[in-house]
C-alpha beads as a LAMMPS data file, in Angstrom:
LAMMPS data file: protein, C-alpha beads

215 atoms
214 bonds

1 atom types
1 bond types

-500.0 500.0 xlo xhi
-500.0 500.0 ylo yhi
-500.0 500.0 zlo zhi

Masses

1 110.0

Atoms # bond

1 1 1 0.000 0.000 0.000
2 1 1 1.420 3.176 -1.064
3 1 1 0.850 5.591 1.815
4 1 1 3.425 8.100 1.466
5 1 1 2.283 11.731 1.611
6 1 1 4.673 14.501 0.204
7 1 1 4.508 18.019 1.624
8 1 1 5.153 20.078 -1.891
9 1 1 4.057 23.211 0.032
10 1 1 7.068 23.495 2.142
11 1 1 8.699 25.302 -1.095
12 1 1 6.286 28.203 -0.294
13 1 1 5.998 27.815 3.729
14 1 1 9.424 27.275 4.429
15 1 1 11.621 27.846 0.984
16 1 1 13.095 24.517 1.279
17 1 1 12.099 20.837 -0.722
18 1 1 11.298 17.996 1.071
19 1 1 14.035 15.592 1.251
20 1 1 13.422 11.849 0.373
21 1 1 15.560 9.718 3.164
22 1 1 16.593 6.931 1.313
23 1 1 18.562 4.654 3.532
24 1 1 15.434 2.753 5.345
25 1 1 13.437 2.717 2.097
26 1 1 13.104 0.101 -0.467
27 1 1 13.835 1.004 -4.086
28 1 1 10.034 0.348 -4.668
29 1 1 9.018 2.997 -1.831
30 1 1 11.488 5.342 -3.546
31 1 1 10.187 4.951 -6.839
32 1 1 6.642 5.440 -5.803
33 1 1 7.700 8.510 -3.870
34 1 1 9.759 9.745 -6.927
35 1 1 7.005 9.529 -9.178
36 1 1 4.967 12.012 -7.057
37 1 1 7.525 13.924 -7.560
38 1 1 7.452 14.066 -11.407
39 1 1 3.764 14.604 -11.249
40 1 1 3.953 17.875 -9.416
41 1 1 7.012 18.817 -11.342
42 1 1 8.867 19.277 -8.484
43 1 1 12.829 18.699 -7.806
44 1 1 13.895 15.577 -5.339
45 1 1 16.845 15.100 -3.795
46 1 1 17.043 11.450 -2.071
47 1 1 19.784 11.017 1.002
48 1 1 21.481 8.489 1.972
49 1 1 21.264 5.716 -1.023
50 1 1 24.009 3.011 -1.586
51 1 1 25.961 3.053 -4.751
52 1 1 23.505 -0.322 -5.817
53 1 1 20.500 1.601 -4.809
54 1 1 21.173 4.825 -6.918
55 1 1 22.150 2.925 -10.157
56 1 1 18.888 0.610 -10.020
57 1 1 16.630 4.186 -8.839
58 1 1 18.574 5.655 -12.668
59 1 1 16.856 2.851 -14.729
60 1 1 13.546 3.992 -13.483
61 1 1 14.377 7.693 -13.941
62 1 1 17.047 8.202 -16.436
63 1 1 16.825 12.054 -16.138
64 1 1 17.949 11.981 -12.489
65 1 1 21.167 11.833 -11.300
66 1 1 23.170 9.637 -8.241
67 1 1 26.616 11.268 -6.805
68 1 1 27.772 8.787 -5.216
69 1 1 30.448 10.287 -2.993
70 1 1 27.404 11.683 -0.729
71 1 1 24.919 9.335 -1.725
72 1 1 22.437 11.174 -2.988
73 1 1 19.735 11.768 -6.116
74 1 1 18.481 14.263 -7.157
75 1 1 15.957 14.832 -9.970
76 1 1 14.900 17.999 -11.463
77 1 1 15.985 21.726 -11.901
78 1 1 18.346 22.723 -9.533
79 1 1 17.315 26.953 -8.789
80 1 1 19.170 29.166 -10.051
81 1 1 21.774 30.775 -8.387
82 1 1 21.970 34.444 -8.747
83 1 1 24.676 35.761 -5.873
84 1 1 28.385 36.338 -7.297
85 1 1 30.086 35.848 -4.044
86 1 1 30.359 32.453 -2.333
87 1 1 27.338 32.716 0.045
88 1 1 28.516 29.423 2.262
89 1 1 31.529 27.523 3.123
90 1 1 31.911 24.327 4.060
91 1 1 34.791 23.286 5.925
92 1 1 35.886 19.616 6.984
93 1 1 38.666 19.147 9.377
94 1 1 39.717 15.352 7.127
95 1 1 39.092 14.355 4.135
96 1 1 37.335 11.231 5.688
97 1 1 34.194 14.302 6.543
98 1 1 33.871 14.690 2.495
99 1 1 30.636 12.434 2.196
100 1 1 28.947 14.287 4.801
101 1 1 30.500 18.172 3.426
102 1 1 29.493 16.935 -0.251
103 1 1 25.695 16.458 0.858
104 1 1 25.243 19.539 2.357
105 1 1 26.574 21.659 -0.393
106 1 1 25.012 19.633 -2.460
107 1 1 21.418 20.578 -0.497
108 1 1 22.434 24.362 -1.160
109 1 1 23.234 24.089 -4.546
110 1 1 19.841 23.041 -5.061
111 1 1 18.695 25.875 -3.751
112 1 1 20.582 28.076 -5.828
113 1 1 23.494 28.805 -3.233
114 1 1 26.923 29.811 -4.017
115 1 1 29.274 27.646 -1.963
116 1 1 32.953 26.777 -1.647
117 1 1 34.066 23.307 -0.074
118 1 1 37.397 23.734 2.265
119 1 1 39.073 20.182 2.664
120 1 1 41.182 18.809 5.567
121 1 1 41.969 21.912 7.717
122 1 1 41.091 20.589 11.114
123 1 1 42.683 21.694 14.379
124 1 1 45.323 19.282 14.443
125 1 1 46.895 21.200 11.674
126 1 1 45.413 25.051 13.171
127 1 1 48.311 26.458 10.697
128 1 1 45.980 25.230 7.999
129 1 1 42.895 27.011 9.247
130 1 1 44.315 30.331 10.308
131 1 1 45.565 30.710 6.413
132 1 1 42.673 30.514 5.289
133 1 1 40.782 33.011 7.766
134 1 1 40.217 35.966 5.276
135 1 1 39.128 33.398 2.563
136 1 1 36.092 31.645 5.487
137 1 1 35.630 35.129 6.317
138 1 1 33.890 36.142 2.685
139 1 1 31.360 33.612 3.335
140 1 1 28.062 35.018 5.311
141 1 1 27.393 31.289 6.985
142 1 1 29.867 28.411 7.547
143 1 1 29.585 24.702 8.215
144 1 1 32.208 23.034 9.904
145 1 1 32.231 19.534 9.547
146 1 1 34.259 17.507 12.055
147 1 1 34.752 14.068 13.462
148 1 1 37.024 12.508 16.544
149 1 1 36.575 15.443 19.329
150 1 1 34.952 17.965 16.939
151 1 1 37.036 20.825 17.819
152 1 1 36.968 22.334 14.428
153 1 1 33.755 24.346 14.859
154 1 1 34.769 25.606 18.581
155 1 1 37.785 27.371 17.645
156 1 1 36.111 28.829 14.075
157 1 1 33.310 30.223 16.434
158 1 1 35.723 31.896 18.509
159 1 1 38.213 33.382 15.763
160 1 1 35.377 34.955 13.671
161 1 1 31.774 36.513 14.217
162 1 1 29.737 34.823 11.495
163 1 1 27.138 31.985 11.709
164 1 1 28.661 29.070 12.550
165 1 1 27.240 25.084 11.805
166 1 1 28.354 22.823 13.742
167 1 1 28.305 19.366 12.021
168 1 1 29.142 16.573 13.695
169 1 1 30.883 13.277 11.812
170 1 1 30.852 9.780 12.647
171 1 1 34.639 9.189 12.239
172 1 1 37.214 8.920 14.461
173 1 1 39.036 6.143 17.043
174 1 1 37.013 4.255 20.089
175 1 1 34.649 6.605 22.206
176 1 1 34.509 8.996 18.900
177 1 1 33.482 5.982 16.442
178 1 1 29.828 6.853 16.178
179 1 1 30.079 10.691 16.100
180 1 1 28.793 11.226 19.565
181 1 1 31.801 12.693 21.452
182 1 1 31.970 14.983 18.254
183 1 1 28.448 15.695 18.969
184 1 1 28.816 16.274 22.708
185 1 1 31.878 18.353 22.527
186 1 1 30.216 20.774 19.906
187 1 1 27.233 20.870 22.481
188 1 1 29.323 21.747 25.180
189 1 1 30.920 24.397 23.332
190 1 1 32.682 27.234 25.429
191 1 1 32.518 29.391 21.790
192 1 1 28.760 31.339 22.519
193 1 1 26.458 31.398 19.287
194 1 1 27.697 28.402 17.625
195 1 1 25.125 26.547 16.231
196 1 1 25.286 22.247 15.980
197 1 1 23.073 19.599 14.006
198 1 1 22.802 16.312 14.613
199 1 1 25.618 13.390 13.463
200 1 1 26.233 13.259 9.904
201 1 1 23.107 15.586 8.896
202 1 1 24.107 17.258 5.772
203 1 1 20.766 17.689 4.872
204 1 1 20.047 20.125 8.177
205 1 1 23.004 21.959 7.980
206 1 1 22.361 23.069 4.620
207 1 1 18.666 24.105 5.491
208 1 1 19.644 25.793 8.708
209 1 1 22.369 27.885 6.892
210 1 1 19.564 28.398 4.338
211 1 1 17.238 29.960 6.817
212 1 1 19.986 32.333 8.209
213 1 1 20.045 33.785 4.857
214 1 1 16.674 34.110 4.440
215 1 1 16.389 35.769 7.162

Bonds

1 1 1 2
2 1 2 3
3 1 3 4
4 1 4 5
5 1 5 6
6 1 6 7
7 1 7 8
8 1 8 9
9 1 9 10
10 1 10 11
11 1 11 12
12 1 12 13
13 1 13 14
14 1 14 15
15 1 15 16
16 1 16 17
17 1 17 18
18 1 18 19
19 1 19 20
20 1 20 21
21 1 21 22
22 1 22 23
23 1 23 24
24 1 24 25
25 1 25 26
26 1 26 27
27 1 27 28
28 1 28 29
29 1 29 30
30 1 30 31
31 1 31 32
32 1 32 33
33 1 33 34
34 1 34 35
35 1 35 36
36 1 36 37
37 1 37 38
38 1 38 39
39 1 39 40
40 1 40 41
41 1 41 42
42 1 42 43
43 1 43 44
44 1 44 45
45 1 45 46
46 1 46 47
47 1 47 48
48 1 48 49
49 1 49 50
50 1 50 51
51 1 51 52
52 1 52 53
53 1 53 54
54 1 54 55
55 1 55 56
56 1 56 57
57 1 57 58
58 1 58 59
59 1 59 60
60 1 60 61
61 1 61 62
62 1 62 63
63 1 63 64
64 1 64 65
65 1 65 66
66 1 66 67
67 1 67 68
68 1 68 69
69 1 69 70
70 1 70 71
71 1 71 72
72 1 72 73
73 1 73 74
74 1 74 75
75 1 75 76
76 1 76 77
77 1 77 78
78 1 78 79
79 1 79 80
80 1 80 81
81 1 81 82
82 1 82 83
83 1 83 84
84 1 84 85
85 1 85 86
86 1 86 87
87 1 87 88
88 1 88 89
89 1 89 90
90 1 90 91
91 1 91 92
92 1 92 93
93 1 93 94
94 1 94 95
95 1 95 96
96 1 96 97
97 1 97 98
98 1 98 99
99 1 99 100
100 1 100 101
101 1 101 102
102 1 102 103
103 1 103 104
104 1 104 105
105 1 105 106
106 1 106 107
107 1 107 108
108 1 108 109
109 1 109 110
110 1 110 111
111 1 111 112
112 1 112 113
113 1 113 114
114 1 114 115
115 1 115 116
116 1 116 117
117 1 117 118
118 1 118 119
119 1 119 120
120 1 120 121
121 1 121 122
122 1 122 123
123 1 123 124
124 1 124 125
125 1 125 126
126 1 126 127
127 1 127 128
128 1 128 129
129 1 129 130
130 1 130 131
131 1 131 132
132 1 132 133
133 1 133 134
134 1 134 135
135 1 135 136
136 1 136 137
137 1 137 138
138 1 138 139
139 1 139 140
140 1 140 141
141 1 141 142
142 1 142 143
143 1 143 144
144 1 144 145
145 1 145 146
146 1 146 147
147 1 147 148
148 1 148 149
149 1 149 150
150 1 150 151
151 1 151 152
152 1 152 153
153 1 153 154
154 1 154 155
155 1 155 156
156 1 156 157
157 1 157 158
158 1 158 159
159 1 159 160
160 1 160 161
161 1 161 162
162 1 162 163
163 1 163 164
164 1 164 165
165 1 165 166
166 1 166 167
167 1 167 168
168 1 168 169
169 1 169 170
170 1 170 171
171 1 171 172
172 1 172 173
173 1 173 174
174 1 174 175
175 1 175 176
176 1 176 177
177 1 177 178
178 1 178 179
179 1 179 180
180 1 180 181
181 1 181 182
182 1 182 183
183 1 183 184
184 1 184 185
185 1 185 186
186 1 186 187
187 1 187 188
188 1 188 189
189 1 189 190
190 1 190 191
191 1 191 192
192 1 192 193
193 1 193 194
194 1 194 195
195 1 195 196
196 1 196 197
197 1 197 198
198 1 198 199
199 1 199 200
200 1 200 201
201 1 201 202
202 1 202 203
203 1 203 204
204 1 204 205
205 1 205 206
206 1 206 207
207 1 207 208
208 1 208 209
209 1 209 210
210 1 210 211
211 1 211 212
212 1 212 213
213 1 213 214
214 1 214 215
């Protein structure tokens, strides 16, 4: 029984598409789902699929498209984007955080945002991330993606006044396999302001950093 009901007005209440989550679903639920979607004319973007289940979803609906190194699909026309400067960066503190960066610019691209993607400037290096302080400093909101203690988005929030995003990443050693010390040191933040989403949420990173600029 096909029971899934799709909230198309969020475009116009909130400014932001429905995402599809993709990793509990069967291909069959996805499909149905994605046909709504072509109905209504409306873009999808589906997290969280395996490499198998985005290349099965494309024989079904040859105009989408799977990028695999997030693990995503999206079908439709992403909006156009209109700004000239780089609206949001994304920063990860390893290149083991890409998956999780890629999705969320991915999410704003959709939406017609400008981003840039920063890779492996964690704390471990700082040298890395105080070079590049003008360049973060263009942007008007900033995700910093980090696994193991999650320091990265601590010491951005306290170098630099804009909207920080905290996203935690379920990669590290031990106690931080899982992403929850990442998530619990970003919580207990001593840097006031900074902002944190839950473990490996792309998705909500990109939509709270596309709030703050609607606002």
């Amino acid at each position: 029984m096909d029971e899934s009901i799709i909230d198309f007005q969020r475009r116009n209440r909130l400014g932001v598409i429905e995402a599809i989550w993709g990793e509990h679903k069967s291909i069959e639920q996805i499909s149905e789902i994605l046909k709504k979607f072509q109905m209504a004319s409306e873009t999808a973007l589906v997290t969280r699929l395996t490499k198998e289940k985005g290349e099965k979803l494309l024989i079904d609906f040859p105009s989408a498209r799977f990028h695999e190194e997030p693990g995503c699909l999206t079908m439709g026309a992403f909006k156009e984007c209109i700004s000239s400067e780089v609206e949001v960066i994304i920063l990860t503190g390893g290149t083991s955080d890409l998956g999780v960066a890629l999705e969320a610019e991915l999410a704003l691209k959709l939406h017609g945002k400008k981003t840039k993607l920063l890779i492996d400037i964690g704390v471990a290096g700082l040298h890395r991330l105080l070079e590049r302080l003008d360049e973060i400093k263009s942007a008007k909101v900033v995700i910093a993606c980090a696994g193991m203690e999650g320091a990265l988005p601590t010491v951005l929030a306290g170098l630099i006044p804009h909207p920080i995003i905290g996203l935690p990443v379920s990669v590290g050693y031990g106690i931080s396999s899982g992403g929850k010390t990442a998530l619990e040191g970003m919580l207990a933040s001593c840097s006031p302001g900074l902002l944190v989403v839950n473990i490996d949420n792309g998705y909500g990173a990109a939509m709270a950093a596309l709030r703050i600029l609607s606002s």
